[in-house]
N, C-alpha and C positions, 0 to 999 in steps of 0.2 A: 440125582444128587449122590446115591450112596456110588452110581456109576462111576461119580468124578474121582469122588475118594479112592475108590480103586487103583483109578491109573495115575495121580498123585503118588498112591504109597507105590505103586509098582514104578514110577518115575525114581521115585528116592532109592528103592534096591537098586534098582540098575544102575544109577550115579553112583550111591554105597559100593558095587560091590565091582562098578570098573576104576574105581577112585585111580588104581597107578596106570593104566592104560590112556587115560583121561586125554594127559600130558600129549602123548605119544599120536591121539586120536586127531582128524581132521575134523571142522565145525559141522561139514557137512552130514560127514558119517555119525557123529554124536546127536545130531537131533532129528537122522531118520528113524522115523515110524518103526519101532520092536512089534506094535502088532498091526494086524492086516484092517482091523476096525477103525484106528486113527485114522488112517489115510484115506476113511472113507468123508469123513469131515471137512476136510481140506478144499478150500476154494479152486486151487490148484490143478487143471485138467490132466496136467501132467502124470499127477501121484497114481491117476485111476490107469490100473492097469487092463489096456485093451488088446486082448488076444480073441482076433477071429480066427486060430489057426484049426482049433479042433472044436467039437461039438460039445463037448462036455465045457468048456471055458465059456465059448458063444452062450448056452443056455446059463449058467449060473451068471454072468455080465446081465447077459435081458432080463432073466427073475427080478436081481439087482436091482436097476435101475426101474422096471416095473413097479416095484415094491416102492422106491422112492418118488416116485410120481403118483403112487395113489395113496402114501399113506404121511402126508404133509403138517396135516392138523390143520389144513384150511381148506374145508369143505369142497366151495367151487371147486378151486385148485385141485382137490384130489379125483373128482371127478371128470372135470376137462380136460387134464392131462394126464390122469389114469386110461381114462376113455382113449385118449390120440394116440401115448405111445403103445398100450398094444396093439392100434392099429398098425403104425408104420414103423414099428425100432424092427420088425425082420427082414424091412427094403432097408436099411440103412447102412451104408457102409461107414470105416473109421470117424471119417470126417464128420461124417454126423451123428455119432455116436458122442464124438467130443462138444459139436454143437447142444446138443439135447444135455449132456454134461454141464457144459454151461448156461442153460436155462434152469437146469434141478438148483444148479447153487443160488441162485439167486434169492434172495428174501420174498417169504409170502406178500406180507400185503402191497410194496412195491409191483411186484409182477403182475397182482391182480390188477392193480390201476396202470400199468401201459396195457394190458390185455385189453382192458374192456375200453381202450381209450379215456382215459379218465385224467391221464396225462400223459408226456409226450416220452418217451423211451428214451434212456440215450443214445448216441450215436451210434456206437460200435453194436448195442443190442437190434439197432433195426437191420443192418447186414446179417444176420445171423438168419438162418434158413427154417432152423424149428419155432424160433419166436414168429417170426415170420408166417409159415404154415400156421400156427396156433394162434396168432392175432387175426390171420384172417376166417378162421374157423369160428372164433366168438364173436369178431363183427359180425360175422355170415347169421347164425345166429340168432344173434343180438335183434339184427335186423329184418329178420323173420319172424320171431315169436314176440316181440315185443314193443308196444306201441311205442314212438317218439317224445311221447307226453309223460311217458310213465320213468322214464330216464331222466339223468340231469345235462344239460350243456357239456361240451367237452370242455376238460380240466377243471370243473367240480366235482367236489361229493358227491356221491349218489345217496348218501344215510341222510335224511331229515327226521323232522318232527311227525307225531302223527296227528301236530292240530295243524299241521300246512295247508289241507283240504276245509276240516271246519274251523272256522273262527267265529262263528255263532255262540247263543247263549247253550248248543247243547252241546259244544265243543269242548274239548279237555282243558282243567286248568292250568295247567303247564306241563309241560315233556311229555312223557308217552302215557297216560293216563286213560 
């Protein structure tokens, strides 16, 4: 929160203090990103600037996006895709670099259920080569360590109750008890 305040009041200096340029200024130019943090937000693959030209760009981009793959605040999420892209963001050229870009923007708990199949992905996310690799990495998974019975059907919830098993008298009286 105090984050936002900041760049709020630092919104307002920078209007305050181009107020006669303002006029003069094209839309575009007036509401690019002053710092380098905004544009990290941005749904937009375009704004991430990708230079594989030298080594020192290359490693602060993979730290980067490293960083954003494992530190999501949704668990699995941080470790499924913490775990994958350090494996392969150093085979990765531009293209997929933008690809894996657009997997990071995407909303946690959404992601989580096309991943695990829980629902069906949309269109343009199933062409995409890192969703792609990473769905078939958590079926692989999935369907390795984990019995078929202990899952829900595809396009259900997988969260129930934990009287689903007892319904006996020594069973819970309601919800997770």
């Amino acid at each position: 929160m105090a984050s936002l305040r900041r760049s709020l009041i630092s919104v307002c200096k920078i209007l305050n203090s181009n107020r006669s340029s303002i006029a003069a200024t094209s839309p575009q130019a007036l509401f690019k990103p002053q710092y380098r943090w905004v544009s990290g937000f941005s749904s937009n693959t375009q704004s991430l600037d990708i230079d594989l030209s030298n080594e020192e760009s290359k490693r602060q981009l993979f730290n980067r996006l490293i960083y954003r793959s494992k530190q999501r605040g949704f668990l699995e999420l941080d470790l499924v895709l913490g775990k994958w892209v350090e494996e392969h963001i150093h085979s990765m050229d531009e293209n997929g670099i933008k690809s894996l870009v657009h997997v990071l923007d995407l909303e946690n708990p959404d992601l989580w259920k096309w991943l695990t199949a829980q629902e069906q992905p949309p269109e343009g996310l199933e062409k995409n080569p890192v969703f792609t690799a990473l769905h078939d990495k958590v079926m692989n998974n999935l369907n390795a360590y984990s019995a078929p019975e202990t899952r829900a059907m595809p396009g259900q919830p997988w969260v129930r109750g934990w009287d689903d098993i007892k319904k006996g008298r020594d069973g819970p009286i309601a919800g997770n008890q």
